[in-house]
C-alpha positions in Angstrom: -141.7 1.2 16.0 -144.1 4.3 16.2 -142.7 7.4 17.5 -145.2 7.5 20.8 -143.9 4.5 21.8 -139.6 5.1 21.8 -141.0 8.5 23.3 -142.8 6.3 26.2 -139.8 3.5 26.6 -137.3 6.4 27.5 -140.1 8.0 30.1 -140.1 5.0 31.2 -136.2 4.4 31.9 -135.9 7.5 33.3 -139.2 6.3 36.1 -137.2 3.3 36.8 -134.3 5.2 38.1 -136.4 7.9 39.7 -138.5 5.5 41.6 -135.2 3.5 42.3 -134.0 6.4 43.9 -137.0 7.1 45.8 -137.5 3.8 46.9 -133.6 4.2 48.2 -134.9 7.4 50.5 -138.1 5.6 51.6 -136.2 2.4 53.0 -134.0 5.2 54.6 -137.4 6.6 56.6 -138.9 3.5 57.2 -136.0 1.5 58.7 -133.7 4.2 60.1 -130.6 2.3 58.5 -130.7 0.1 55.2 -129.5 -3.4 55.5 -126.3 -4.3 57.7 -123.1 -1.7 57.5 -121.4 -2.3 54.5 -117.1 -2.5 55.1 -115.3 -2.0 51.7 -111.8 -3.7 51.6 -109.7 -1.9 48.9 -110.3 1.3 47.8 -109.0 1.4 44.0 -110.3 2.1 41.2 -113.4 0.1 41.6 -114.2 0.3 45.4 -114.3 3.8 44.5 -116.8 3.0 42.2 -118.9 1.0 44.4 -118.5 3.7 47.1 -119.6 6.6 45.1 -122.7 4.7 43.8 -123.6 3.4 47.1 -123.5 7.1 48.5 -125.6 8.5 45.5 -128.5 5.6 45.9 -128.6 7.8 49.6 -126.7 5.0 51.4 -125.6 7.0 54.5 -122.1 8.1 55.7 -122.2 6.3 58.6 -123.6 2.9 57.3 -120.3 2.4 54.9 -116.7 2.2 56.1 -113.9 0.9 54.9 -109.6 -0.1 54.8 -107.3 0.5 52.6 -103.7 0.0 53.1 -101.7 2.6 51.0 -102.5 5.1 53.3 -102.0 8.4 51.1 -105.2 6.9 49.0 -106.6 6.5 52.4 -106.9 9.8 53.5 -107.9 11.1 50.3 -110.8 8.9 50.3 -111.8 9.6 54.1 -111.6 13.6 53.2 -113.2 13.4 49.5 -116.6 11.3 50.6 -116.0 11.4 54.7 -116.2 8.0 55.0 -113.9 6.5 57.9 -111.1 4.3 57.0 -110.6 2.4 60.3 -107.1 1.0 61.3 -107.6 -2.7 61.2 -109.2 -5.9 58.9 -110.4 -6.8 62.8 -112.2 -3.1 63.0 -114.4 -3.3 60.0 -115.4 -7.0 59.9 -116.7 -6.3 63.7 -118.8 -3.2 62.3 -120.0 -4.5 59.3 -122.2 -7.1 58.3 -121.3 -7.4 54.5 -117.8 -7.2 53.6 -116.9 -6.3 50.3 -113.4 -7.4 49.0 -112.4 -5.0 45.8 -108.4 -5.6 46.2 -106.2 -7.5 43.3 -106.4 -11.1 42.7 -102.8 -11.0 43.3 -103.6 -9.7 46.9 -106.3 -12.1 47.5 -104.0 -14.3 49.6 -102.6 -11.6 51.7 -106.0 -10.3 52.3 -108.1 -13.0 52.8 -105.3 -14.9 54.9 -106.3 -11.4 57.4 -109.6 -11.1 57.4 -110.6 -15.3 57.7 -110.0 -15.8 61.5 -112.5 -12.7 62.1 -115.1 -13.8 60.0 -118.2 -15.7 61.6 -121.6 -17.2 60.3 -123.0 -13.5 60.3 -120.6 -11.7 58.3 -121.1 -12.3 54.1 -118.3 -12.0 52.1 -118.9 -9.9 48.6 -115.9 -10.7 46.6 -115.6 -8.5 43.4 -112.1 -10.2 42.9 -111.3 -11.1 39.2 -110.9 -14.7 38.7 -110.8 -15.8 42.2 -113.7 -18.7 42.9 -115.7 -19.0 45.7 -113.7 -22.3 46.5 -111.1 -20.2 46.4 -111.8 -18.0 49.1 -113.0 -20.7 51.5 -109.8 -22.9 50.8 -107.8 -19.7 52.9 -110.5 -19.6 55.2 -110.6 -23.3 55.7 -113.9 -23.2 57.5 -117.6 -22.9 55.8 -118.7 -19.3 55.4 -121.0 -16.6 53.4 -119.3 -15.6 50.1 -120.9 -14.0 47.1 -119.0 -13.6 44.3 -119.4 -10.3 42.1 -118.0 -9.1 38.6 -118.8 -5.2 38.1 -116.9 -3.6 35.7 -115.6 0.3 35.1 -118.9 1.7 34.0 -119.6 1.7 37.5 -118.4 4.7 37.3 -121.3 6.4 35.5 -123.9 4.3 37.0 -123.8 2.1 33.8 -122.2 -0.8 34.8 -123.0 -4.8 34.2 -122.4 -6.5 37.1 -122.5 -10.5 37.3 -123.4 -11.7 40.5 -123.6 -15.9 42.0 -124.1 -16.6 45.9 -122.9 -19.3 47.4 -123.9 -22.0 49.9 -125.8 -20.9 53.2 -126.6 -17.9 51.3 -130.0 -16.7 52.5 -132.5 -15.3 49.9 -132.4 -11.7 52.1 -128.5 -11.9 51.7 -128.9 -12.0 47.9 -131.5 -9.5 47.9 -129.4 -6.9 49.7 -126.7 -7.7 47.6 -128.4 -7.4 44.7 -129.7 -4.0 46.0 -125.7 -3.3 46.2 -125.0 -3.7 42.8 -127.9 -2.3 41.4 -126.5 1.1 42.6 -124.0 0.5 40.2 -126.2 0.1 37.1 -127.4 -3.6 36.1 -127.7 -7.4 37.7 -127.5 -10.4 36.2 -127.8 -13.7 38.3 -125.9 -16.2 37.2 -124.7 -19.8 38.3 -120.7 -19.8 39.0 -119.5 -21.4 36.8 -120.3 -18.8 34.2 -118.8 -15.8 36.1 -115.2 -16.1 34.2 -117.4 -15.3 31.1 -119.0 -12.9 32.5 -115.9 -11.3 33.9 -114.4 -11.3 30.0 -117.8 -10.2 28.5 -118.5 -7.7 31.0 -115.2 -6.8 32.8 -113.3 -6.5 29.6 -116.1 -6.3 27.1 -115.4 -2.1 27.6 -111.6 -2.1 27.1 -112.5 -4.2 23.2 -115.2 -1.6 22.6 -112.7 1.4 23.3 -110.2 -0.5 21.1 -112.6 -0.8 17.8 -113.9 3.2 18.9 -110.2 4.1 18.5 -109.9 2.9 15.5 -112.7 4.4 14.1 -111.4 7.7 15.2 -108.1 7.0 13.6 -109.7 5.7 10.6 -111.2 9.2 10.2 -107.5 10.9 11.1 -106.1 9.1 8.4 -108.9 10.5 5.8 -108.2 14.1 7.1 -110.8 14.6 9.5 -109.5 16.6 12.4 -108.9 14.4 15.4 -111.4 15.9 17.5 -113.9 16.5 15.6 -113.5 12.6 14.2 -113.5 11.7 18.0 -117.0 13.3 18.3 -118.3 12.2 15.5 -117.4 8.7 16.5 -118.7 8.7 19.9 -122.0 10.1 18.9 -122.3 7.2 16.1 -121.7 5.0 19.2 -124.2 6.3 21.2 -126.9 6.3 18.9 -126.4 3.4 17.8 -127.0 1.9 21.2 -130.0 4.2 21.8 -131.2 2.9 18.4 -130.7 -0.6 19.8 -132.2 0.4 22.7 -135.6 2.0 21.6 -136.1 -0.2 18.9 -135.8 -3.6 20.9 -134.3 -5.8 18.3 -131.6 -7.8 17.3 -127.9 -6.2 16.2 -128.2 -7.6 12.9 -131.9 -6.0 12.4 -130.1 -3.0 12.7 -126.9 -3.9 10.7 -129.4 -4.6 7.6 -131.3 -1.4 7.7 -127.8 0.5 7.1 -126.4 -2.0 4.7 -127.9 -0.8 1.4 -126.6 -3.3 -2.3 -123.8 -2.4 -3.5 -123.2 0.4 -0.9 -120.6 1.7 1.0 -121.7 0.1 4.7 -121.6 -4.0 2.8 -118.2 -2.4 1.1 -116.4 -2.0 4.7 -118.4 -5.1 6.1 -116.8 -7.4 3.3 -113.3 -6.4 4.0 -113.6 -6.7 8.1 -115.4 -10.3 7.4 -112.5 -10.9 5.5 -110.3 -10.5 7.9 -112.7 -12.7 10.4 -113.6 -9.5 12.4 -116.6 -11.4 14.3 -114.4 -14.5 15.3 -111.2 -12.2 16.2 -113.8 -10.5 18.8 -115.5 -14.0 20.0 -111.7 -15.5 20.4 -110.5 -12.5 22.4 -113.7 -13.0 24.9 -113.0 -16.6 24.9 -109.1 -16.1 25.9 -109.8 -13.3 28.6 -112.1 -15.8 30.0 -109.9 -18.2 29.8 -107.4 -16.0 31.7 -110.0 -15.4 34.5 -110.1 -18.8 35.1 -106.3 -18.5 35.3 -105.9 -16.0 38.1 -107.3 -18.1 40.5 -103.5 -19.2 40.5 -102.6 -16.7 42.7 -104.8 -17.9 45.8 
């Protein structure tokens, strides 16, 4: 690919998010609000997440509140982004319009078993619980309601994250678009159907934690030859992150790349023969497989 044009597909990344952000402040001007006040059930580590990007795409203050039960974390969350924590499930389902639910799936039950008298046709639930079904949620509720279901995952953190996202019934296309709006805070949507959302909570929820794994070892690997630990940690990352800027700019396939460092007889085919081998590729697509298979799983607990 000629230089001008990797040159030109970063500008044009860094547009996107600009005019993403600008967009954010005009819909701030224009309709005095954004969509309906958001309440955020759960404050860990990922309604953190959701918070902070909601508050950097110029969400305001007083459009977001939330509950969180240990009350320590509570107040620490009120003072760090002075947000209110109000006292009640019954308090922030009557303020807000879309209610996102970011606890544990093993404290769906409690949770949901709280919140499902208060809800009414208005109110859309945005469940970011692992594992926990739509059907799930309105087998508690025992009544027909709004529920979108959501899988971000930790590099929501940076702004980076993949986020899964399938509405349910008597969701309207304005619903989807705000929530959509949401996520995209975070980093990037995909829509999907359902039924594929324990995938994409293994590919994209877990996907990180089985990248950090093979990055350790790759900075052990270069312990054990006598690099010093930090400076094989640096090197490693930066291998990582150009790789996927590589991957990035030159829009093809993995295995385009693969080839173009894989020279006969070479070092890089020397290291891949050993890891295929050891069925590297198939270790990776069977640990995706079982954590979604696990996903599916925690839908136990409701």
């Amino acid at each position: 690919m000629p230089m001008s044009r990797k040159i030109k597909q970063g500008c044009l990344r860094d547009i996107q998010k600009i005019n993403f952000k600008l967009a954010r402040a005009f819909d701030i001007k224009k309709h005095g609000g954004h969509m309906k006040k958001i309440g955020i059930i759960g404050l860990g580590n990922m309604g953190e997440a959701i918070l902070k990007a909601l508050l950097n795409a110029n969400y305001k203050t007083e459009d977001i509140v939330f509950y969180e039960i240990k009350k320590e974390r509570a107040k620490y969350i009120e003072e760090l982004y002075r947000i209110r924590c109000l006292d009640s499930y019954g308090d922030l389902i009557r303020e807000s319009g879309y209610i996102i639910v970011a606890v544990k799936p093993q404290d769906a039950r409690q949770t949901l078993t709280g919140i499902a008298p208060l809800i009414d046709e208005k109110k859309v639930i945005i469940s970011v619980m692992a594992g926990i079904k739509i059907s799930n949620i309105l087998s508690v509720t025992d009544r027909p309601i709004k529920v979108i279901r959501a899988m971000p995952n930790i590099c929501a953190k940076v702004g980076e994250a993949a986020t899964g996202i399938a509405a349910g019934k008597g969701i309207e296309e304005a619903e989807l678009k705000d929530a959509r709006e949401i996520f995209s805070c975070l980093g990037s949507v995909i829509e999907v159907g359902e039924e594929l959302m324990d995938a994409v909570t293994a590919l994209g929820g877990s996907g990180p934690a089985f990248f950090l794994f093979f990055l350790e070892a790759m900075i052990d690997a270069g312990v054990k030859m006598g690099i010093p630990r930090e400076k094989s940690k640096a090197m490693s990352i930066q291998v990582i992150k150009g790789t996927i800027k590589m991957l990035e700019e030159e829009d093809v396939h993995p295995s385009i790349l693969r080839e173009m460092v894989t020279s006969p007889g070479g070092t890089t085919i020397t290291g891949l023969t050993h890891l295929e081998k050891k069925a590297f590729k198939g270790s990776i697509i069977t640990a995706i497989e079982k954590a979604a298979k696990r996903a599916g799983e925690l839908s136990s607990w409701l």
